[in-house]
Each structure stands twice: as C-alpha cells, then as structure tokens.
N, C-alpha and C positions, 0 to 999 in steps of 0.2 A: 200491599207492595206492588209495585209496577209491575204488567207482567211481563215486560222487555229489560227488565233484571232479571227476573224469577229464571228467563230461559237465558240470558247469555253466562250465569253461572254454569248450568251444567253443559253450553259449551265452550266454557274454558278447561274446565274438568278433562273434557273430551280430548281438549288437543293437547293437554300434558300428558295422558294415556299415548296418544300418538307416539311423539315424542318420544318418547321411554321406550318404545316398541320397538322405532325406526332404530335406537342405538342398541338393540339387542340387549337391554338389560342393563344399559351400564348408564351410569349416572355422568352426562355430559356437562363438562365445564368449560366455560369459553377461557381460552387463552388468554393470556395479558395483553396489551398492546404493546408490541415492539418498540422500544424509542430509538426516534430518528438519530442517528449517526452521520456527522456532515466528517466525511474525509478531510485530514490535516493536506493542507497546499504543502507540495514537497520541496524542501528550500534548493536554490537554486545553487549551484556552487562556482568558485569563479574558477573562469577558464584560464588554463595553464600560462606560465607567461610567453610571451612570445621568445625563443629562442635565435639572436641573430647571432647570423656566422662571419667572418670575413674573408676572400678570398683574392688572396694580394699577388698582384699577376710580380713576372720578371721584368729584367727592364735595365740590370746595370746599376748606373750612377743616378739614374731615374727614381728606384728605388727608396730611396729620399723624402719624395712625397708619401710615401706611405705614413708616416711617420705625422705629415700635414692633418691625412685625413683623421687618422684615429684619434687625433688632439681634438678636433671639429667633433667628432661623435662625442666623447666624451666630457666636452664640453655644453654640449647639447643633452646630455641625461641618455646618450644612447649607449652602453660597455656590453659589446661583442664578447659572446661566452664560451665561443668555438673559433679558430682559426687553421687557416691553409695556407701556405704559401707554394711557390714556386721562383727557384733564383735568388734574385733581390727579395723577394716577397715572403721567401723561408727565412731568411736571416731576419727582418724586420719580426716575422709572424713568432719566430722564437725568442724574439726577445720579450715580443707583448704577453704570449704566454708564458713566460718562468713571471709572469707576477709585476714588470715594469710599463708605467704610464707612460704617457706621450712625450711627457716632459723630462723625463730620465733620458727616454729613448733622443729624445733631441741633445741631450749634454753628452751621450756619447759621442752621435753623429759627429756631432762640432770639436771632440776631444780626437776623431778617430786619424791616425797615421797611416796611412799607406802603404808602407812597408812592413805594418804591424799585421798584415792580410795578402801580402802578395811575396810568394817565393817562386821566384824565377826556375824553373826545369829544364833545362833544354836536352833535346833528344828523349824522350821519356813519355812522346803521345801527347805531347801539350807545354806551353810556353809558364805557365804555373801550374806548379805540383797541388797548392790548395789547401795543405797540413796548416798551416798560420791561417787561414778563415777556421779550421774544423779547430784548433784550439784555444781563437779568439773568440769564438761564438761559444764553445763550453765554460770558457772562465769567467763569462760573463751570466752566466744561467747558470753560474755557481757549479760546474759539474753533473748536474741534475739530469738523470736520464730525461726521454720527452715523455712519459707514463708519468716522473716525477713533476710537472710543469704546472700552475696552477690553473691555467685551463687547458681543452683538449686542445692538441698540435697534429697538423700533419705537413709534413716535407715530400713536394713532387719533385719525381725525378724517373727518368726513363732508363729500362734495361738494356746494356748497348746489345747486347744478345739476342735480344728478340725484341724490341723496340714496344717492351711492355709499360705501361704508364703505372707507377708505383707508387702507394702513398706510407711513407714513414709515419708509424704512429707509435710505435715502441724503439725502445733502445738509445743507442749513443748520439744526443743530441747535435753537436758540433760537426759528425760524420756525416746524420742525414742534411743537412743543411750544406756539407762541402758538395752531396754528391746533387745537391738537388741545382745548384751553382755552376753545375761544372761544363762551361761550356764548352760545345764540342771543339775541337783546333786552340783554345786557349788553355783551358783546363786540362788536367789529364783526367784520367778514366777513374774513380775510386774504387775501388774493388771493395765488395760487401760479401763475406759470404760464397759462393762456388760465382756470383754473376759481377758485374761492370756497369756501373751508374752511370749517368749522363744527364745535362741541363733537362729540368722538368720541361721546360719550355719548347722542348720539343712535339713533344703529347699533350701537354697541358697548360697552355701560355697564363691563363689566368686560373688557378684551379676550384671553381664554382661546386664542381660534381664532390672534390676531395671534404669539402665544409659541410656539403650535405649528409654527407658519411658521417661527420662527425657528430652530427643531431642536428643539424640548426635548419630552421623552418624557414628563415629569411635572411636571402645572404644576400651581401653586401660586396660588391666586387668593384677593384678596382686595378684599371687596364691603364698600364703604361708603357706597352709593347710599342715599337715601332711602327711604324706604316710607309707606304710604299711610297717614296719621293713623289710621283710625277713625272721625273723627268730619267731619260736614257740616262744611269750610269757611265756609260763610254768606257770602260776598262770591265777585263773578264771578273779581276776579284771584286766590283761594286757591282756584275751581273750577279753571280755567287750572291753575294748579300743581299741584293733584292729579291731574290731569286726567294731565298730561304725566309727572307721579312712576310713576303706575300703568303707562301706555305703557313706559315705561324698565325696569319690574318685570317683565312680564312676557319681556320680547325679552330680560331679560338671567337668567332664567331659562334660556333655552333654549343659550345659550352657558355658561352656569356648569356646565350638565349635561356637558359635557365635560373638566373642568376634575375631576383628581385629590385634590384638597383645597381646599374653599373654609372661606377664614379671614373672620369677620366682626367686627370690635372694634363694640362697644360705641357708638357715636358717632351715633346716630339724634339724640340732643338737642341735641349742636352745629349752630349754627346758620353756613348755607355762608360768611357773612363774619365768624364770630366767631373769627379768629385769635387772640385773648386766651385761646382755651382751645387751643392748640399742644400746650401739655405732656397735658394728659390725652387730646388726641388719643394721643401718643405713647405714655401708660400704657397706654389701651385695647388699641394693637396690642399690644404689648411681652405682656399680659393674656391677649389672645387669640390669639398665636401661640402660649403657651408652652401652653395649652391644649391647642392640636392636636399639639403634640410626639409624643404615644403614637401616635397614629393616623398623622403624617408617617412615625416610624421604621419603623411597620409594611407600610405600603404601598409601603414604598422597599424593603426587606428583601423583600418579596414577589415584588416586580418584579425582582428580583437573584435570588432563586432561580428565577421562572420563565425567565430569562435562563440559567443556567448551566445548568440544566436539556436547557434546546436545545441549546447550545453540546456539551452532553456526552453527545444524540443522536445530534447532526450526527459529533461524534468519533469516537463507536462505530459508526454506519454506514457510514462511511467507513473503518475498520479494517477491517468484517467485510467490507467490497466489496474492500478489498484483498489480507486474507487467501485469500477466494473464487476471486480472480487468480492467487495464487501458486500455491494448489492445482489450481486446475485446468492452469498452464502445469506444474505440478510432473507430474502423473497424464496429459498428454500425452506428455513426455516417459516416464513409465513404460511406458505404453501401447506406443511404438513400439520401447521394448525388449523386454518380451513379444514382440510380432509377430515380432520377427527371430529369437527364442531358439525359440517353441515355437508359433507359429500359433496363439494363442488374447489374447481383450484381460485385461487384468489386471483380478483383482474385486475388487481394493481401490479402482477407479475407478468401479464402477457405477454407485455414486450420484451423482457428480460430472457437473454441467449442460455438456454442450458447446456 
C-alpha cells in the first residue's frame, strides 16, 4: 500500500476526534440552507381623485354667468363636488348643489320673473325685505335643508354685529342664501338666531377659503365683482360706490390668491339689476370657462402626478422597510446556524443593521 495513504488515514481519524471535541460531545449537524426569499413588489394604489371645489363670487345680475361656466366644466368631464357661494354665487351654488345641471339651471334663468324675487320694504333697513328670494330658492331645492343637498353647500355671508365672515353649511336653505344676498342699503338685515346677516361680499367677495372647508383640493373660482371705473365718479353716491367697489378689490384679492384657477367672464358692463342681459351673462361664462380649459387640464394632471408620485414613494419605502425585515430576520436566523456549526458569525450578514 502507498505509504502516503497508509498515513493520511489516521490523519483523518485525527481530525474527526478533534472535531468531536471542539463540540463538547455533541454530535454537529450543519444546518440546511436557507432558501432565498425575493420580497413581493408592494402594489401601488391609485391616488385619491382629485376633489374640485367651486367658489362663485357676488356680482348681481352678473351672476348669470356662473351658470356659463359650470355648463363648460361639465361639458368638459370636469363636475365640482363642493361648492361656495356668496350673493349671486349662493343662489347659483345652491341650486347646482340640490342635484341640478347647467342646463336646468339655464331654463330657470330664462323662466325667472322678477317680481317672483324682489319685495319691496320701505322703512324696514332696506328697500327689499328678501323673503320671495329665501322662498324661491327653497321651492326650487325642493325644501331641502343645505346638509340635505347632494353636494356639500356653503352660503357666505357676514355678521352685521361684529363683521364676522360666516359660512352656512347647515340649516334653512332659502334663508342662508337671502342672508348671504342681502346687500347692505338694498336688502334688509336677515336676522338668524340672537345675530344680523349681511351680503357675504362684504368679507368674502369670491369665497375660495369657504370651498376649501369644504374638502376640495382644487378650487375653481370665478370673480365677477366689479372694479373700479377709472374715471372720477363726480357725485357723493358714485364716490360711496367706488369707494366700497375698491374695498371689495382689494380683500378679494387676497383670498383669490389661494384659489387654483380664477375664471373671470367678461361681465364688468352688466349692470347689477340688468337682468335683461341673463343670456350674455351666460355666454360670458360659457366664453370664459372654456378659455381656461388648457390650463384647468393642466394643473389637475399635475396635481395627479404629483399625487401618484407620493403614493409610489410611500410604496417603495414601505417595501424596502419590509424587505430590510425579512433580511435581517432571515441573517439572524443564519447567524445562529453558523454559531452552532463552527463558532464564527456568517459574513454574508456583515452588512446587515441589527
């Protein structure tokens, strides 16, 4: 026999005696191999839809166009799921909320009498009392409180008591829309409760801030307020009017800046009782909604990517945190096999964070 057989027999002998020694006695078995485990990709979910709001300024006989624009949206695949008004903008805003499209809302317009919305007061704080708007607007919203509306409503309107800006969102439909209307020296005062309501438009010409209350991520605002001639008035009461037109310009400024797209129709030359001009109110918006269409699609498109975006953040960190988990319980468990097999840690786990 070779005798470099003869001798590496009894040292192999030798190192299984080792062996056996180093383990104290006990009879070492290597572990299985662990099988690879590739983490599931965590489905990504879609992001909420975008919620628009709309926030339909005052404006009178002006008002009319509102009526243009929401026809344009929703002819365009856009349907507002929150609305605000204030003035004109309440009465339009509550009708589109009790559940009526643009095109009902236009066969009222054109059905509406004048006398069916205006009761003369005299001596009483105002030249219309306002009761014929607050029960033309409930019979047409079916009675339906604004909580009963089939989307959310709020009616701006200010406290004459402390010139607080107040959004109706519960209660008597018809009532918050008189008081949100009620302009000051024309309207009388509505009394609500221990306080005295007054045109929203005093505090809140276009109500932007009211729609965001109400959920909506991207409002839609459209301004058909007055602005300041240009030219000297020449008489005290066209001072007065300019006077209070400019106050209303600037404060409704500061809330429009909030507001994701402001739509303005054309409607500066209607004048606030000239209801004879309804229809070209209605062209105006219709005009200048369909204008802003490029720029609506685009900012709603934007606000969906940067949505899905997060969404597909928050997914992928939440995979690798998962992943992280299984690895590291996975490289525990190898770790304590090592140990038992050969007293040393496994250096496939080195890098892995305990």
């Amino acid at each position: 026999m070779n005798p470099f057989r003869r001798l590496r027999l009894p040292l192999l002998s030798a190192t299984a005696l080792l062996l056996a020694a180093c383990g104290g006695g006990e009879t070492v078995k290597t572990a299985p191999p662990q099988p690879t485990v590739v983490a599931p990709v965590a489905p990504v979910a879609a992001p909420p839809k975008v919620r628009i709001g709309l926030a339909l300024g005052g404006g009178a006989a002006k008002g009319f166009a509102h009526i243009g624009v929401i026809k344009m949206l929703e002819a365009n695949g856009f349907q507002p799921v929150v609305v605000a008004g204030t003035s004109a903008g309440s009465v339009v805003g509550a009708l589109y909320a009790s559940g009526m499209d643009a095109f009902q809302m236009q066969q009222h317009a054109v059905a509406l009498d004048e006398d069916s919305i205006r009761d003369v007061s005299l001596f009483s704080g105002g030249v219309v009392k306002g009761q014929k708007l607050q029960d033309y607007v409930n019979q047409l919203v079916g009675d339906r409180k604004i909580e009963g509306l089939r989307k959310p409503f709020a009616a701006v309107a200010t406290e004459l008591e402390t010139g607080k800006r107040t959004f109706f969102v519960r209660g008597n439909t018809g009532q918050a829309v008189r008081a949100s209307s009620s302009i000051p020296g024309v309207f009388e005062a509505v009394a609500i409760g221990k306080s005295h309501y007054v045109d929203g438009g005093v505090v809140s010409p276009v109500p932007v801030d009211a729609a965001r209350q109400l959920g909506a991520d991207f409002v839609i605002a459209v301004d058909i307020s007055s602005k300041a001639s240009g030219k000297n008035p020449g008489s005290v009461l066209g001072n007065i009017n300019q006077s209070i037109t400019i106050m209303g310009q600037k404060l409704g400024q500061q809330e429009l800046a909030r507001a994701d797209i402001v739509i303005r129709p054309q409607v500066l030359e209607i004048g606030a009782a000239d209801f004879e001009q309804r229809h070209n109110a209605i062209l105006q918006g219709e005009k200048a909604a369909l204008a802003a269409m490029p720029q609506i699609r685009a900012k709603i498109a934007q606000l969906q990517k940067s949505r899905l975006d997060a969404v597909t953040a928050a997914a992928t960190a939440r995979a690798r945190a998962e992943e992280a988990a299984r690895l590291k319980a996975q490289c525990e468990e190898s770790q304590k096999s090592w140990t038992r097999v050969i007293k040393r840690d496994d250096p496939a786990c080195a890098g892995v964070s305990n």
